[in-house]
N, C-alpha and C positions, 0 to 999 in steps of 0.2 A: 732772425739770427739771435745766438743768445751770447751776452758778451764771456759766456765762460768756455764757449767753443773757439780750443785753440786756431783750428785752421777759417774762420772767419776773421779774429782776430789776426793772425799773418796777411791773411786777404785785404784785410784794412790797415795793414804796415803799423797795426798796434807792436808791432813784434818782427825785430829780424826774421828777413826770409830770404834767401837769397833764389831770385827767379830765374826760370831758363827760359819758360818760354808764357805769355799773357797774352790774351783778348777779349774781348766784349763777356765772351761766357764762361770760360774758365782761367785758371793760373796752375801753372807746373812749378816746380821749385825741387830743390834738393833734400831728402831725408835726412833730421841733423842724427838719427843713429842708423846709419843707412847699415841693409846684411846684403850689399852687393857692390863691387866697385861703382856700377851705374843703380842711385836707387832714388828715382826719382819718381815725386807724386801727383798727379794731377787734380785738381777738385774744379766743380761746380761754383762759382760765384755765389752763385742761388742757394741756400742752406736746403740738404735733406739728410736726414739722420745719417739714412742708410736707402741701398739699393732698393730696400723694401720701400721707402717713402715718396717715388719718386713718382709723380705720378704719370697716367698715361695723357699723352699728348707732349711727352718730355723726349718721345727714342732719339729725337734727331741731338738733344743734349748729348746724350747717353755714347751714342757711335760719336761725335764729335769730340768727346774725350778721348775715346780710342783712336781715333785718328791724330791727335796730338802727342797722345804716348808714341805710336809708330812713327810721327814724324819728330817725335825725340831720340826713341831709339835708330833712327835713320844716321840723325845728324852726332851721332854720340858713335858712329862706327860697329852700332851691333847689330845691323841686319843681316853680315855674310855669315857671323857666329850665331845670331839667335838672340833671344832675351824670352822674358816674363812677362805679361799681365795679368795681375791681380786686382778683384774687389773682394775685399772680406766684408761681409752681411752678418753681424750682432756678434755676440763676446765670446761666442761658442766658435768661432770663426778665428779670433783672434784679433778681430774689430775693437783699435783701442781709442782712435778718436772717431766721436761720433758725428761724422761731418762725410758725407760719400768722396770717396777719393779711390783714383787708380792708382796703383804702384806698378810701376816700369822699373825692371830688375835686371842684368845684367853684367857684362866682362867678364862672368867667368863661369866653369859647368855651376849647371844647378840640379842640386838632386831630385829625383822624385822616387816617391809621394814626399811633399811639402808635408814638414809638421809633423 
C-alpha cells in the first residue's frame, strides 16, 4: 500500500468514506462525485494498481467483487431496471485512481458507447 493511494487511505478510515457494504476482502462505499444517482465502488482491500496487476490465483477476489456490486445493485432497487459495471485499466481508460475498483452505476438510462 502506498499512503498516497487515496482509496487505501479511505480503506484505513484515514479519510471519510461512507460505506455500504464491507468484508474480510473488499469495501464498497459511495462515489463523492458520483455520474449516477447509484455510483458506487467496490475495491480490493489488497492494493493492485490496476486489473492488469492482479495476479493469477486472485479470480475468486475478482468475481467476488462482482458479486458484491450485484448484491449492491440488488439491494439499491436496480436489478428490474438494470445498472452498470465498470473496471477502467490505465489513464487511456479513464483509470483515475490507481487502486483496482469496480464502479456499480445506475437509477437512470445510461448511454452507450460510454465516453
Amino acid at each position: 500500500m502506498s499512503e498516497a493511494c487515496l482509496f487505501c487511505r479511505l480503506r484505513d478510515r484515514k479519510l471519510p468514506v461512507e460505506v455500504v457494504y464491507e468484508d474480510e476482502e473488499v469495501l464498497g462505499f459511495k462515489d463523492i462525485n458520483p455520474k449516477a444517482p447509484v455510483h458506487i465502488l467496490v475495491i480490493p482491500k489488497e492494493h493492485f494498481t490496476s486489473l492488469n496487476e492482479v495476479p493469477a490465483g486472485k479470480e475468486s477476489l475478482l468475481g467476488h467483487m462482482l458479486r458484491v456490486a450485484t448484491k449492491i445493485g440488488q439491494e439499491k432497487g436496480l436489478a428490474r431496471t438494470g445498472y452498470r459495471i465498470v473496471i477502467n485499466t490505465g489513464p487511456d481508460s479513464g483509470q483515475a485512481v490507481f487502486h483496482l475498483h469496480v464502479h456499480l452505476l445506475g437509477g437512470r438510462r445510461l448511454s452507450w458507447p460510454p465516453g
